[in-house]
PDBQT receptor file of N, H, CA, C and O in Angstrom, charges set to zero:
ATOM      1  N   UNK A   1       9.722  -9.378  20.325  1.00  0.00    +0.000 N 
ATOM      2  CA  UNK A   1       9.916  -8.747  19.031  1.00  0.00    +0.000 C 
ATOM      3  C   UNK A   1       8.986  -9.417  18.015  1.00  0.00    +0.000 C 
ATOM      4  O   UNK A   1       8.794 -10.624  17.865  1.00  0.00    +0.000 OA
ATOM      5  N   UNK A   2       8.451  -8.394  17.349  1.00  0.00    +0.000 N 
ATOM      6  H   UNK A   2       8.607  -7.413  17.471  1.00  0.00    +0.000 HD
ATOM      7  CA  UNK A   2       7.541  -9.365  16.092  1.00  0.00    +0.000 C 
ATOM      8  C   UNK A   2       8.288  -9.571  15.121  1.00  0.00    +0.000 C 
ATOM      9  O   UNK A   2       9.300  -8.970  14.763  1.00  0.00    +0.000 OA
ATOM     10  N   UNK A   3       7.633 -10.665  14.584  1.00  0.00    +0.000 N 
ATOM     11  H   UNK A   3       6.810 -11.153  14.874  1.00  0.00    +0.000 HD
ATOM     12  CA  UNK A   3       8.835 -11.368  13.080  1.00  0.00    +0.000 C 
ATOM     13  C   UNK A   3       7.546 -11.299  12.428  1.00  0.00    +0.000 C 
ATOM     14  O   UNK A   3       6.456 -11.529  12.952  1.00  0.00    +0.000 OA
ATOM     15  N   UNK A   4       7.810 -10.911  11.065  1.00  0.00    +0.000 N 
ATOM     16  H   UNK A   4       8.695 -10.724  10.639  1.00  0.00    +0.000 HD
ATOM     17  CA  UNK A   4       7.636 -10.389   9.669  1.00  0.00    +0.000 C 
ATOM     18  C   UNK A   4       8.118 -11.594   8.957  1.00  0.00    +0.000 C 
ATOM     19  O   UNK A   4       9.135 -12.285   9.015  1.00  0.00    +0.000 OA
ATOM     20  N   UNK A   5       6.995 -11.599   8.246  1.00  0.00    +0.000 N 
ATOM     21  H   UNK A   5       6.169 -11.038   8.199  1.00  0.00    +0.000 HD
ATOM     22  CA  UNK A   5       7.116 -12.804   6.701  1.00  0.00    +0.000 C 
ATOM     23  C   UNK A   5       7.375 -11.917   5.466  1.00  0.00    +0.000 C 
ATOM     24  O   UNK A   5       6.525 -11.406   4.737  1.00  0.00    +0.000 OA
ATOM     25  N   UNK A   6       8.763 -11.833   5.374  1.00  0.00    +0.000 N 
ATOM     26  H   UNK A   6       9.454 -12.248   5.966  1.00  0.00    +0.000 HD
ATOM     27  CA  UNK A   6       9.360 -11.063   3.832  1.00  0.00    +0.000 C 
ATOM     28  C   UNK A   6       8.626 -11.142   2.175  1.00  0.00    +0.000 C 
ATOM     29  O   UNK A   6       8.814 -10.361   1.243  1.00  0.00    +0.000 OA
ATOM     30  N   UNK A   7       7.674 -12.479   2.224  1.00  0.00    +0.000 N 
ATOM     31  H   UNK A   7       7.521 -13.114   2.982  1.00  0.00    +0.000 HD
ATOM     32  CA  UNK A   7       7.096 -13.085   1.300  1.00  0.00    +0.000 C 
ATOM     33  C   UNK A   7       5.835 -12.588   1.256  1.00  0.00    +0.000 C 
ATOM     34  O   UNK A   7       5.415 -11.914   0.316  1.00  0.00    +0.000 OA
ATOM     35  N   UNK A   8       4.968 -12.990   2.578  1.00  0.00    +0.000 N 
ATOM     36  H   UNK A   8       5.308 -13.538   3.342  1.00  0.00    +0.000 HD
ATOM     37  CA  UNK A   8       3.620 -12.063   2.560  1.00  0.00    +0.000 C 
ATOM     38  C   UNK A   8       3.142 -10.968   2.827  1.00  0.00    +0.000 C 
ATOM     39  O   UNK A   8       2.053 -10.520   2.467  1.00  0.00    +0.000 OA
ATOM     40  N   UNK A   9       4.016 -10.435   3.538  1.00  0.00    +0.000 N 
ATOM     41  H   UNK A   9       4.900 -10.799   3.831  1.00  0.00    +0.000 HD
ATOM     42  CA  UNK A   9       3.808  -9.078   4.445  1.00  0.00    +0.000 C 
ATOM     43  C   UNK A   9       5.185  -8.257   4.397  1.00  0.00    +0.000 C 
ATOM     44  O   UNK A   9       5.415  -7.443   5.291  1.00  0.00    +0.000 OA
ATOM     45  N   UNK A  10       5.707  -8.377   3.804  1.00  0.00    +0.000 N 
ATOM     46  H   UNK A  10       5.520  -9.038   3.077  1.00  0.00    +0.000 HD
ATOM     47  CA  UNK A  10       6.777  -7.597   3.422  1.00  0.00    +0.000 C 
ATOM     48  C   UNK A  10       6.941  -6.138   4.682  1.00  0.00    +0.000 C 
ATOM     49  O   UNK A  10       5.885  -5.646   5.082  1.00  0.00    +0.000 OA
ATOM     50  N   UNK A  11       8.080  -5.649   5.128  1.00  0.00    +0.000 N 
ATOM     51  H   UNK A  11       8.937  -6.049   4.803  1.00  0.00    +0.000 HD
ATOM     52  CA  UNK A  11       7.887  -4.296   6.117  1.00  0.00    +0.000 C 
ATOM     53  C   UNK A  11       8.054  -3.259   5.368  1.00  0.00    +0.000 C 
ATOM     54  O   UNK A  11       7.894  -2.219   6.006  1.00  0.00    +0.000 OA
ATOM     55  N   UNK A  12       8.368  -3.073   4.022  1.00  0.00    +0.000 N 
ATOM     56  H   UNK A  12       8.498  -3.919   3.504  1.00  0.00    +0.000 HD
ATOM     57  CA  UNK A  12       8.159  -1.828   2.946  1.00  0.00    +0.000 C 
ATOM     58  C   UNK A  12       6.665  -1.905   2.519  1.00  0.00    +0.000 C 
ATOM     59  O   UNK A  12       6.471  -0.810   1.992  1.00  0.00    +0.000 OA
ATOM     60  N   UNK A  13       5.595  -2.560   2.468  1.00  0.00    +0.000 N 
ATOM     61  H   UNK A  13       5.753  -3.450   2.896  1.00  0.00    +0.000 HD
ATOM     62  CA  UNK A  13       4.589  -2.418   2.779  1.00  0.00    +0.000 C 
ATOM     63  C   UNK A  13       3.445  -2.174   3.230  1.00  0.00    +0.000 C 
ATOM     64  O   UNK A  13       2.312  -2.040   2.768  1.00  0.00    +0.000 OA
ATOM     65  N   UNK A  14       4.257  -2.115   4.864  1.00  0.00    +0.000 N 
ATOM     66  H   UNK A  14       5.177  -2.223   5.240  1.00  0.00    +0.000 HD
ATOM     67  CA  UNK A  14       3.679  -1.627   6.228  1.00  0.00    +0.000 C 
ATOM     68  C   UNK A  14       3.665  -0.664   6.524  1.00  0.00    +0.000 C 
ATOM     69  O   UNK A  14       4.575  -0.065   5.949  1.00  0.00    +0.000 OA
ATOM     70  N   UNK A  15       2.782   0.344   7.552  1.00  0.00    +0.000 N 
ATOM     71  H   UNK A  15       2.043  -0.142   8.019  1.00  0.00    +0.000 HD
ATOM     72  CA  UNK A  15       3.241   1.430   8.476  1.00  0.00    +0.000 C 
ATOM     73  C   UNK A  15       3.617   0.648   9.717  1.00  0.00    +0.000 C 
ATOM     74  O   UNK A  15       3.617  -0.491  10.184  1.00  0.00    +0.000 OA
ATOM     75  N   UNK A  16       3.916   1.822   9.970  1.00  0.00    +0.000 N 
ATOM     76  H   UNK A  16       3.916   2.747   9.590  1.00  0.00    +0.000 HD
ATOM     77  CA  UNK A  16       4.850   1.600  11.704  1.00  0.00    +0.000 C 
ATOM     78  C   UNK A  16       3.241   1.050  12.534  1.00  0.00    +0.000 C 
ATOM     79  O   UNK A  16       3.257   0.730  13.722  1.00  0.00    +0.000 OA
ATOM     80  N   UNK A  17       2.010   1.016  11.747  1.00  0.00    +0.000 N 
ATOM     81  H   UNK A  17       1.997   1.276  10.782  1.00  0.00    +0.000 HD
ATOM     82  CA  UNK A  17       0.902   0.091  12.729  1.00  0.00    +0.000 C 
ATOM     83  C   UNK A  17       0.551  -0.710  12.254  1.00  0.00    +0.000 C 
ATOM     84  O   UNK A  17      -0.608  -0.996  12.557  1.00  0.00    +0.000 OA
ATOM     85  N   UNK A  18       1.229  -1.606  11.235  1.00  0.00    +0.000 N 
ATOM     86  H   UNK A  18       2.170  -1.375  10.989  1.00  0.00    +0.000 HD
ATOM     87  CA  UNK A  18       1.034  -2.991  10.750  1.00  0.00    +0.000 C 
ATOM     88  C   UNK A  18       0.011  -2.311   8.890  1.00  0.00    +0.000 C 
ATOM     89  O   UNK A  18       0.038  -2.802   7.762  1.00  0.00    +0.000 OA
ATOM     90  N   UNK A  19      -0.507  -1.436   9.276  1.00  0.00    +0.000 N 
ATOM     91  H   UNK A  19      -0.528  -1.037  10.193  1.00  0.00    +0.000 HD
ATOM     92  CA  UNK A  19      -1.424  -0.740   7.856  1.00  0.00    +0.000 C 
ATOM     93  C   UNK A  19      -0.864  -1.403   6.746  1.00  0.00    +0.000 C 
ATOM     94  O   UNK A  19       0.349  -1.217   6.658  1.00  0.00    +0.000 OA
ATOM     95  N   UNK A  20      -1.452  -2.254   5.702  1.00  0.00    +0.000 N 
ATOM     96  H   UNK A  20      -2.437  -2.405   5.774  1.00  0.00    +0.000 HD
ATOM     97  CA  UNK A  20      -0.450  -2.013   4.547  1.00  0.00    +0.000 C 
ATOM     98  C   UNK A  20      -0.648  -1.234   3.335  1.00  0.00    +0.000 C 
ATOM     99  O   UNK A  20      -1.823  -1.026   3.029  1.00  0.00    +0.000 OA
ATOM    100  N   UNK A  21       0.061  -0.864   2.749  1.00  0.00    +0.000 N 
ATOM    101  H   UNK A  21       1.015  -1.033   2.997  1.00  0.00    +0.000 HD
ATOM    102  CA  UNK A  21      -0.144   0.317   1.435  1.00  0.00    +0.000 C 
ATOM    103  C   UNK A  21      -1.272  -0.447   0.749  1.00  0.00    +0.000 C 
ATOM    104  O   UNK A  21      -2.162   0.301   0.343  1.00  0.00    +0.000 OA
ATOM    105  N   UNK A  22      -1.426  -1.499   0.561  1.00  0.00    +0.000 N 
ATOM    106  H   UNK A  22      -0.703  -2.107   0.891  1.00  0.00    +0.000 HD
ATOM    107  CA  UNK A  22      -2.641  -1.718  -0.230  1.00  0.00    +0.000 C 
ATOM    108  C   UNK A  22      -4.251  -1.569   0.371  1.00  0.00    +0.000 C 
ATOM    109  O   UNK A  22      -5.246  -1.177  -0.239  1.00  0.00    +0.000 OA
ATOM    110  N   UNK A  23      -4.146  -1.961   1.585  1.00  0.00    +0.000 N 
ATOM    111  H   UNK A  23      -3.338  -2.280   2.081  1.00  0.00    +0.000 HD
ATOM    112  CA  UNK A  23      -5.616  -1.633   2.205  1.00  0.00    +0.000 C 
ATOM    113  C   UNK A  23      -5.663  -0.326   2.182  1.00  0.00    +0.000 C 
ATOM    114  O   UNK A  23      -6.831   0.052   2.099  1.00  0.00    +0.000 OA
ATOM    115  N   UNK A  24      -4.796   0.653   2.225  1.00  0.00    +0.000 N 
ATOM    116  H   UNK A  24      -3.847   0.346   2.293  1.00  0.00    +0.000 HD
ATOM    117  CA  UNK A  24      -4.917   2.719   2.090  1.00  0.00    +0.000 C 
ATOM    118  C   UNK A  24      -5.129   2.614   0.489  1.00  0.00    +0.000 C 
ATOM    119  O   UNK A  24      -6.290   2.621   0.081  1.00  0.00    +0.000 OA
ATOM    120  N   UNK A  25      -4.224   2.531  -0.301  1.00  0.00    +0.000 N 
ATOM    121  H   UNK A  25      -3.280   2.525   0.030  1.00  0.00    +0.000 HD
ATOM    122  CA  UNK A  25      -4.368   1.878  -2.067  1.00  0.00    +0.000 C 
ATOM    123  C   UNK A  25      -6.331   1.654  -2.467  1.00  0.00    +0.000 C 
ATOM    124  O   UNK A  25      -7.056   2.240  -3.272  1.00  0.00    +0.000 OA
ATOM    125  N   UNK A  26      -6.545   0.793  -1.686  1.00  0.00    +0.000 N 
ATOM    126  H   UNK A  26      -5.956   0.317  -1.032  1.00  0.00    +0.000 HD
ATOM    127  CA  UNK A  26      -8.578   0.129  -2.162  1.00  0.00    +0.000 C 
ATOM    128  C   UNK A  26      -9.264   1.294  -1.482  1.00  0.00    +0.000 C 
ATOM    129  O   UNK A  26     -10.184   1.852  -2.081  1.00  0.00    +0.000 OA
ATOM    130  N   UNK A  27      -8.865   1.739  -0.192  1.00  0.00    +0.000 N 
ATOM    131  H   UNK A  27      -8.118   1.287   0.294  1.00  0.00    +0.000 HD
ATOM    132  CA  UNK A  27      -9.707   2.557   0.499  1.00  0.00    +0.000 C 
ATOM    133  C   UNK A  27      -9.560   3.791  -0.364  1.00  0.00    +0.000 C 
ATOM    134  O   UNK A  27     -10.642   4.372  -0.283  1.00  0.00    +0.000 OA
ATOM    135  N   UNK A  28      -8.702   4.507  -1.190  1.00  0.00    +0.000 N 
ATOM    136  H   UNK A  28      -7.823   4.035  -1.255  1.00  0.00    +0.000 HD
ATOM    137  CA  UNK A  28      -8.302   5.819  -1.515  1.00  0.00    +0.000 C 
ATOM    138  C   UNK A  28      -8.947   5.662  -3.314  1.00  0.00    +0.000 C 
ATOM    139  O   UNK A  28      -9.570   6.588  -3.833  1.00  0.00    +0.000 OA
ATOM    140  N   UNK A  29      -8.691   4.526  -3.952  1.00  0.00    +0.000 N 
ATOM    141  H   UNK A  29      -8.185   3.773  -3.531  1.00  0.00    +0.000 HD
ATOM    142  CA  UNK A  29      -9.146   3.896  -5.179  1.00  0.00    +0.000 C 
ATOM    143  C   UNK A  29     -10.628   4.409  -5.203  1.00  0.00    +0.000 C 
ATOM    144  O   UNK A  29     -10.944   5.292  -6.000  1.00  0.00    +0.000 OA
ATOM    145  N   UNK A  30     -11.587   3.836  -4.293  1.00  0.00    +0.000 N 
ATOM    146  H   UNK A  30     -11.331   3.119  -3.646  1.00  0.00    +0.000 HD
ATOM    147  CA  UNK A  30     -13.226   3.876  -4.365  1.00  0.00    +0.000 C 
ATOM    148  C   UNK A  30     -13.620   3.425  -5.649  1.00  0.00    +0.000 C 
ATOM    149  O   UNK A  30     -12.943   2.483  -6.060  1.00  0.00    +0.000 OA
ATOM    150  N   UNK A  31     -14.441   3.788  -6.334  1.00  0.00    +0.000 N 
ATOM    151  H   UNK A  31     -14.991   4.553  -6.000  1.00  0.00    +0.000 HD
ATOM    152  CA  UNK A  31     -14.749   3.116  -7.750  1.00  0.00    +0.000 C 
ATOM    153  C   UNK A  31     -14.017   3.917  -8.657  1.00  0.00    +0.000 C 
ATOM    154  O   UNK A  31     -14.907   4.572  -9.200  1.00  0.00    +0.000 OA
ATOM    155  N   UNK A  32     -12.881   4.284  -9.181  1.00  0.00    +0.000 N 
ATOM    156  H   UNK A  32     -12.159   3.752  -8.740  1.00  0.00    +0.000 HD
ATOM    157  CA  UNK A  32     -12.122   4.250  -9.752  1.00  0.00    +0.000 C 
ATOM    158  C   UNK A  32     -12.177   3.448 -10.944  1.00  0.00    +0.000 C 
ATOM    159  O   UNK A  32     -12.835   2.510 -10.494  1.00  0.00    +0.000 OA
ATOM    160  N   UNK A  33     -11.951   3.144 -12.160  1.00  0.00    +0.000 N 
ATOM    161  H   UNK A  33     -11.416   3.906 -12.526  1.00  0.00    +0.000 HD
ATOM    162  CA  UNK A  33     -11.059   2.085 -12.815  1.00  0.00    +0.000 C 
ATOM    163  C   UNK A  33      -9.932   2.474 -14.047  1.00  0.00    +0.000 C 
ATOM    164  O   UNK A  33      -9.424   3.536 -14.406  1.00  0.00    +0.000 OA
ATOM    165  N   UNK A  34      -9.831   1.298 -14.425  1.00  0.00    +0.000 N 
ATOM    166  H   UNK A  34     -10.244   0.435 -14.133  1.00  0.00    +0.000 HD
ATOM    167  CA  UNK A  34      -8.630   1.176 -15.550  1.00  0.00    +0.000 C 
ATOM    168  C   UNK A  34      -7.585   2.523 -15.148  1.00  0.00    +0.000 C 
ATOM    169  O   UNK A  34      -7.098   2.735 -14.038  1.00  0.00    +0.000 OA
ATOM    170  N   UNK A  35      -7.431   3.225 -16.206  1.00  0.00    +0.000 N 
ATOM    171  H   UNK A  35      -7.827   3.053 -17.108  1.00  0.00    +0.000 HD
ATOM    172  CA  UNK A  35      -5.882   3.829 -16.260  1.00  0.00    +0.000 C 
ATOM    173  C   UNK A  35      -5.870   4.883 -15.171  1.00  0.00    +0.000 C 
ATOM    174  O   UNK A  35      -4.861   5.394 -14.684  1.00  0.00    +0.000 OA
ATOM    175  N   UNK A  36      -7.170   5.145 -14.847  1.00  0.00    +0.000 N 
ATOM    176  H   UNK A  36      -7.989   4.730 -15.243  1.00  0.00    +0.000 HD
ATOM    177  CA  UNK A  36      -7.179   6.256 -13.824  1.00  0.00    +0.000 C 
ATOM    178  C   UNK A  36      -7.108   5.340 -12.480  1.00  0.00    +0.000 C 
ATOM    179  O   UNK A  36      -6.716   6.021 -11.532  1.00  0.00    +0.000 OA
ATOM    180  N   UNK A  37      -7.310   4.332 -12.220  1.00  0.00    +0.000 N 
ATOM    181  H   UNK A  37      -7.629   3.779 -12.989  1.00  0.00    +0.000 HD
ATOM    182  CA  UNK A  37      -7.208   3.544 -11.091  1.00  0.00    +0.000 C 
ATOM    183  C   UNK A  37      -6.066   3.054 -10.851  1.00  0.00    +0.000 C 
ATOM    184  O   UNK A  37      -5.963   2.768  -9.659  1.00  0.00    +0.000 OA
ATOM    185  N   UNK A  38      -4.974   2.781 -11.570  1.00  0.00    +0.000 N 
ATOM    186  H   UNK A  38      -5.058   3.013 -12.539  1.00  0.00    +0.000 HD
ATOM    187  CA  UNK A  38      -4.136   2.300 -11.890  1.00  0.00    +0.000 C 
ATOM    188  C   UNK A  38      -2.949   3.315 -11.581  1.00  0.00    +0.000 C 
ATOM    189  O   UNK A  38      -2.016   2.948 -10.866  1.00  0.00    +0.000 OA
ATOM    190  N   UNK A  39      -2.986   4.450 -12.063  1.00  0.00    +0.000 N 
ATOM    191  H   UNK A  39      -3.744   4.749 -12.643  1.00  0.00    +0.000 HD
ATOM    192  CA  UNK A  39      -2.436   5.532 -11.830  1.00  0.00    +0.000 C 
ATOM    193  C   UNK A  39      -2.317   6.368 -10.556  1.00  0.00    +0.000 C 
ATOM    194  O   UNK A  39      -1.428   7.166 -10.261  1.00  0.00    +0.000 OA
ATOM    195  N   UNK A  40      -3.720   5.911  -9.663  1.00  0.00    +0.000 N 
ATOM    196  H   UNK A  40      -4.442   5.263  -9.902  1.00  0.00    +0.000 HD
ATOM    197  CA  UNK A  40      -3.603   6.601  -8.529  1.00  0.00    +0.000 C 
ATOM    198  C   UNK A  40      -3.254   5.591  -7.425  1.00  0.00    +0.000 C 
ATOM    199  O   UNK A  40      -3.245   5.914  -6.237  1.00  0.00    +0.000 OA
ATOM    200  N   UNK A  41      -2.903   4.078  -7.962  1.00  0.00    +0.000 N 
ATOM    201  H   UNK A  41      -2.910   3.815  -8.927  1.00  0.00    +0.000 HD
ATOM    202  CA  UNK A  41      -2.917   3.587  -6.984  1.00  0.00    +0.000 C 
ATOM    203  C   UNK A  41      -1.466   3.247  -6.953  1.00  0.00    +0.000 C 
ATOM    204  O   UNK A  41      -0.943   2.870  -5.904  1.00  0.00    +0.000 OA
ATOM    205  N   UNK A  42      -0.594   3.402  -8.400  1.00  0.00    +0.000 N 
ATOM    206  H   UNK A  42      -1.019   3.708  -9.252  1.00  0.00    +0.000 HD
ATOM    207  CA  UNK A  42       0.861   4.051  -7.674  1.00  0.00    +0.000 C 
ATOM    208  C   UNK A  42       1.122   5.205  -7.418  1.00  0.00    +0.000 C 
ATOM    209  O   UNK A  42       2.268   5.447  -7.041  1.00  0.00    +0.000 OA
ATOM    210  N   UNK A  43       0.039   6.423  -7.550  1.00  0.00    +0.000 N 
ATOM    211  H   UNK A  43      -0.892   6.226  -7.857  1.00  0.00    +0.000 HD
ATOM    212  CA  UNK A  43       1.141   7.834  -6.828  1.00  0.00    +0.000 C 
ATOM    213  C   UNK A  43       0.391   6.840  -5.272  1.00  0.00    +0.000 C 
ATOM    214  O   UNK A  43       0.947   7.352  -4.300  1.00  0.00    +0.000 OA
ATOM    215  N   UNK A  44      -0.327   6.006  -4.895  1.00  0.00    +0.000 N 
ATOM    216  H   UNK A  44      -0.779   5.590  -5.685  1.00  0.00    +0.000 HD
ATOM    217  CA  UNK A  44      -0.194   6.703  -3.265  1.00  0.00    +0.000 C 
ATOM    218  C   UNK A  44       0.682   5.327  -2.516  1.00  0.00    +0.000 C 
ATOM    219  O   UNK A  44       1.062   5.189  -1.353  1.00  0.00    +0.000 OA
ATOM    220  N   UNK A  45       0.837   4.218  -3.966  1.00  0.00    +0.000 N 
ATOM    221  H   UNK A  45       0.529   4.330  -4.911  1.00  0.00    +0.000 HD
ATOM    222  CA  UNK A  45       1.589   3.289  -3.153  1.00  0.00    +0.000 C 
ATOM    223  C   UNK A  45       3.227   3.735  -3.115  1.00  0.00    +0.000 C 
ATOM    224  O   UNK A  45       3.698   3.091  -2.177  1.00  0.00    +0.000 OA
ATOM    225  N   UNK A  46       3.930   4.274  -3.517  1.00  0.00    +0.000 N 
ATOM    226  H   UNK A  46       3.548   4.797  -4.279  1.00  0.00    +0.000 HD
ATOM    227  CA  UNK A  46       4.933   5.272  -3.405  1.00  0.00    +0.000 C 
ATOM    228  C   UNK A  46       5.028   6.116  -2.558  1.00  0.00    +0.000 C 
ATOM    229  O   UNK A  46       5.999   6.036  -1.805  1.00  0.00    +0.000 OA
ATOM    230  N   UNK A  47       4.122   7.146  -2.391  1.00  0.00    +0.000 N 
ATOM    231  H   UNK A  47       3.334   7.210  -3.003  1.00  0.00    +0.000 HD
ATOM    232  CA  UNK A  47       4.285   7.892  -1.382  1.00  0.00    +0.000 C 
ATOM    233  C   UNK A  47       4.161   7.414   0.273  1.00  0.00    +0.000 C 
ATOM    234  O   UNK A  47       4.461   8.042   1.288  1.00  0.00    +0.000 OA
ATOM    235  N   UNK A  48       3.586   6.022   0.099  1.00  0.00    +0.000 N 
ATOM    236  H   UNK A  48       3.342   5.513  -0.726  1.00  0.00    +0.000 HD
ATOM    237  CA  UNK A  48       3.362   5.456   1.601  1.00  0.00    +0.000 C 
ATOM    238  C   UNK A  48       4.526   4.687   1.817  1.00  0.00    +0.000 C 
ATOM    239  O   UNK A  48       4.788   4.173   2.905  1.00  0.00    +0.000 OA
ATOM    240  N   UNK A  49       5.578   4.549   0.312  1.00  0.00    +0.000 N 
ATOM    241  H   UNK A  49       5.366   4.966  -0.571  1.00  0.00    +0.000 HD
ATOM    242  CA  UNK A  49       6.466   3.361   0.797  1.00  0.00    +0.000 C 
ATOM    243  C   UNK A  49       8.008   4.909   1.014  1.00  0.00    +0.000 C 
ATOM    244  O   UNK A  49       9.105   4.666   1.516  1.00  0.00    +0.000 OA
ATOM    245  N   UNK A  50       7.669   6.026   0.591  1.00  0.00    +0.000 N 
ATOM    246  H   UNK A  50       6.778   6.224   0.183  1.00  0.00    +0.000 HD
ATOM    247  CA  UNK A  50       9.006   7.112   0.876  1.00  0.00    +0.000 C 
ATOM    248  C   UNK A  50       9.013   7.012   2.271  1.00  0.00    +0.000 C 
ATOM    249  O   UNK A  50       8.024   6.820   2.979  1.00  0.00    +0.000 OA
ATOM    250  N   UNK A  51      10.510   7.193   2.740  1.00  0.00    +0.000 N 
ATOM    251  H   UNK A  51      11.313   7.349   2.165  1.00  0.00    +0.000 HD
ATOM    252  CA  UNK A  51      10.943   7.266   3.731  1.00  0.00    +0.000 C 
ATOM    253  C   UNK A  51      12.075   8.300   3.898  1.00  0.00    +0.000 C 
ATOM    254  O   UNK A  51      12.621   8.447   4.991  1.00  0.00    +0.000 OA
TER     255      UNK A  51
């Protein structure tokens, strides 16, 4: 069984393949900034953490 560090790697973070919302978050961002970067990088960190 794998064990998960609640502190660094949190499993509401993860997909079911280790992915975490933030590496999809930078990849989906691209050059983006301020309020528009900011904005898209909680609609998609939300939608990766719904279950």
């Amino acid at each position: 069984m794998t064990q998960f560090n609640n502190i660094t790697k949190p499993k509401h973070y993860q997909g079911k393949h280790g992915l975490e919302a933030m590496a999809v978050v930078d990849n989906f961002i691209g050059n983006l900034a301020g309020k528009a970067a900011y904005c898209w990088g909680n609609v998609i960190k939300y939608l990766l953490r719904f279950q």
